[in-house]
C-alpha positions as CSV (number, residue, x, y, z in Angstrom):
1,X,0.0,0.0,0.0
2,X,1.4,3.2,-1.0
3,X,1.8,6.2,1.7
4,X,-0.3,9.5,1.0
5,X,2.7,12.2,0.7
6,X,-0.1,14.2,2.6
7,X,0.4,11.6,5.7
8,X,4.4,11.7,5.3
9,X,4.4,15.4,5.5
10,X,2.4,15.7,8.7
11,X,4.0,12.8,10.6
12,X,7.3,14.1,10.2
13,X,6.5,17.7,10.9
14,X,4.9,16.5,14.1
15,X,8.3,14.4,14.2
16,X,10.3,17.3,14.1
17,X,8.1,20.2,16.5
18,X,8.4,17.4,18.9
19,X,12.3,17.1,18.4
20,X,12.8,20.5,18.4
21,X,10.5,21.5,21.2
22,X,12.2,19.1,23.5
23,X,15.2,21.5,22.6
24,X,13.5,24.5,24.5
25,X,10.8,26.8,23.9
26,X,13.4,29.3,21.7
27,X,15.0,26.9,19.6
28,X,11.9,25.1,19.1
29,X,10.3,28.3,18.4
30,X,13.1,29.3,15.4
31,X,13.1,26.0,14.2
32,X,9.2,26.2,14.1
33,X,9.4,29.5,11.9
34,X,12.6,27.7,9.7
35,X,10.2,25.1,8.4
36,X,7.1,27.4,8.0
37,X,9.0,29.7,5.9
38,X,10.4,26.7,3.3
39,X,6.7,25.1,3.3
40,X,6.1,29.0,2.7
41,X,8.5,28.8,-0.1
42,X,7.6,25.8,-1.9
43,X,3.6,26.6,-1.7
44,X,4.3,29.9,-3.7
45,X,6.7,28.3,-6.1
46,X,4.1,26.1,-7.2
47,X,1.5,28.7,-7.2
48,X,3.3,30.5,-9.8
49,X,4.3,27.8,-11.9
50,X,0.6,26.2,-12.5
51,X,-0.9,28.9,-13.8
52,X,2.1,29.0,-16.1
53,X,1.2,25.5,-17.1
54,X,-2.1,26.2,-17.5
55,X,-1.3,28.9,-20.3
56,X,1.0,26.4,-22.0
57,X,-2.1,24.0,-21.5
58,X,-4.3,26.2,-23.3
59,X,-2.2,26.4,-26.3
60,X,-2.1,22.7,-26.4
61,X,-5.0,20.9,-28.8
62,X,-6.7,18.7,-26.6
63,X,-6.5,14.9,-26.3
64,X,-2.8,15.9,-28.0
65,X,0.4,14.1,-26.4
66,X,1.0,17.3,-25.2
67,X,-2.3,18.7,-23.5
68,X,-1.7,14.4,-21.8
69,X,1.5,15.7,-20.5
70,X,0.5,19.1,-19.0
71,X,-2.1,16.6,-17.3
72,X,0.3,14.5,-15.9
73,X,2.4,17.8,-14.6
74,X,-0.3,19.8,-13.5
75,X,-1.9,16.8,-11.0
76,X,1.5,15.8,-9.5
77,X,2.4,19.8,-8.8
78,X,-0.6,20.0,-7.1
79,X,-1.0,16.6,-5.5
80,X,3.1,16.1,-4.4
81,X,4.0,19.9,-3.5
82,X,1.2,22.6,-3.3
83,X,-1.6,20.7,-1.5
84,X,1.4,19.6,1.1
85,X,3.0,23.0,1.2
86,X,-0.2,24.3,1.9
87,X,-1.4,22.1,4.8
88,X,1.9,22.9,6.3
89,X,2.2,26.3,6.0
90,X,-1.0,26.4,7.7
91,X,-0.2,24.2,10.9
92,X,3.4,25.6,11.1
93,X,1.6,28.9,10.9
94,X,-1.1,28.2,13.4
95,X,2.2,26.6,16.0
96,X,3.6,29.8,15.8
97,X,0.4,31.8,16.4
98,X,-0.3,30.0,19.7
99,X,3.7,30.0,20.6
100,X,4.4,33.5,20.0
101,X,0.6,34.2,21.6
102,X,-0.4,36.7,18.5
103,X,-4.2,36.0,18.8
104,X,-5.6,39.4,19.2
105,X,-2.5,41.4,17.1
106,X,-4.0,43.2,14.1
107,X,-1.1,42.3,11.7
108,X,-2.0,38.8,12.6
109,X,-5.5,39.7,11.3
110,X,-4.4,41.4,8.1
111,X,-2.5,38.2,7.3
112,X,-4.7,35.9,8.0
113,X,-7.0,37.5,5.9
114,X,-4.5,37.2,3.1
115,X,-3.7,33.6,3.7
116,X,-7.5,32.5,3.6
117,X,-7.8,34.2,0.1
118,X,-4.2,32.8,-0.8
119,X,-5.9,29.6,-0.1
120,X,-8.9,30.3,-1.7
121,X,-6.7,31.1,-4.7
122,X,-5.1,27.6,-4.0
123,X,-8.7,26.2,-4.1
124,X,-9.5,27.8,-7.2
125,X,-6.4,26.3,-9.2
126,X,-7.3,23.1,-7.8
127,X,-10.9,23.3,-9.4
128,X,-8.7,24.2,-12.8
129,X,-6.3,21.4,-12.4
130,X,-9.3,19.1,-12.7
131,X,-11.0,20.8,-15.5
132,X,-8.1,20.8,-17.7
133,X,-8.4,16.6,-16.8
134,X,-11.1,16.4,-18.2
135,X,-10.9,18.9,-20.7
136,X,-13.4,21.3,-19.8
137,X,-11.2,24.1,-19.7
138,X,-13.0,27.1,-21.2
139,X,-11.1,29.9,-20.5
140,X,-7.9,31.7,-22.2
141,X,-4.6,31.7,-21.9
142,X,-4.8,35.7,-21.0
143,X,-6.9,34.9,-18.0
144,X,-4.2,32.3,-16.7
145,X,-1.4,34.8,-17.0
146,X,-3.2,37.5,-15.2
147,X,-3.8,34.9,-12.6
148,X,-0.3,34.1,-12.0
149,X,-0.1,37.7,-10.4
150,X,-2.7,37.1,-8.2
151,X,-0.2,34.8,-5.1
152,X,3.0,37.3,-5.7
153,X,0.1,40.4,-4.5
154,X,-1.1,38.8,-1.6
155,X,1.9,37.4,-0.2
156,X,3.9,40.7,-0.7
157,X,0.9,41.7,2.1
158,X,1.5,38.6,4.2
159,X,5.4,39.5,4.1
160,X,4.8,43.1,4.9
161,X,2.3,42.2,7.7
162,X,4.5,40.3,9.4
163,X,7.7,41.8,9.2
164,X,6.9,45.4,9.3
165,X,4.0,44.6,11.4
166,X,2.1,47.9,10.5
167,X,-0.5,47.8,13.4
């Protein structure tokens, strides 16, 4: 029986927050923010590069060798690295929150606010992932390249929100 990458991921970042937090609170704490920042880093890499599949994709005829491949692409970005950046960019996220006790901070707010629609944004290229599978695809290649600008806006907010910290 093969192991759902989803399940790997989450059993060894619960592996590692219980390492590291047997290290003390601080160490744990940078370590914590270490690994949110690469599932950070991996989640936006491959939320800029599917929508640039799916303008390739649109080019392609459909049922071609080519629009098959962009098939085969598209599902294993999302399934092997966005879907389990995502889920742990959330948790790490959500450790950090109740570590560094940010509940009621209004930057926290602001980015949260951003991350939901980042997610919804996720959501949304999910939905496209599986219409291109079955070829129902109706929209242009234009629409998928003003999409791609939609992750790099929102987390230039998340970034500013919790660095600068602006209220």
């Amino acid at each position: 029986m093969k192991a759902s990458p989803w399940l790997l991921l989450i059993a060894l970042m619960a592996a590692i927050v219980a390492g590291v937090a047997m290290a003390g609170t601080a160490n744990a704490f940078l370590w914590i923010k270490a690994l949110h920042v690469i599932a950070l880093i991996a989640w936006m890499a491959g939320m800029l590069y599917l929508p640039r599949l799916f303008v390739y994709h649109c080019e392609a005829q459909k049922g071609s060798i080519q629009s098959e491949t962009f098939k085969i692409m598209e599902r294993r970005l999302l399934k092997a690295i966005i879907n389990p950046a995502m889920i742990a960019s959330w948790l790490l996220g959500l450790v950090l929150v109740w570590l560094g006790g940010w509940w009621t901070a209004g930057w926290l707010h602001g980015k949260l606010l951003l991350v939901i629609a980042l997610s919804a944004a996720h959501g949304f290229l999910a939905k496209s992932v599986r219409l291109f599978a079955e070829d129902r695809n109706d929209r242009p290649a234009r629409f998928y390249r003003l999409l791609n600008e939609v992750p790099t806006v929102l987390v230039i907010g998340i970034v500013i929100l919790v660095i600068v910290k602006p209220f």
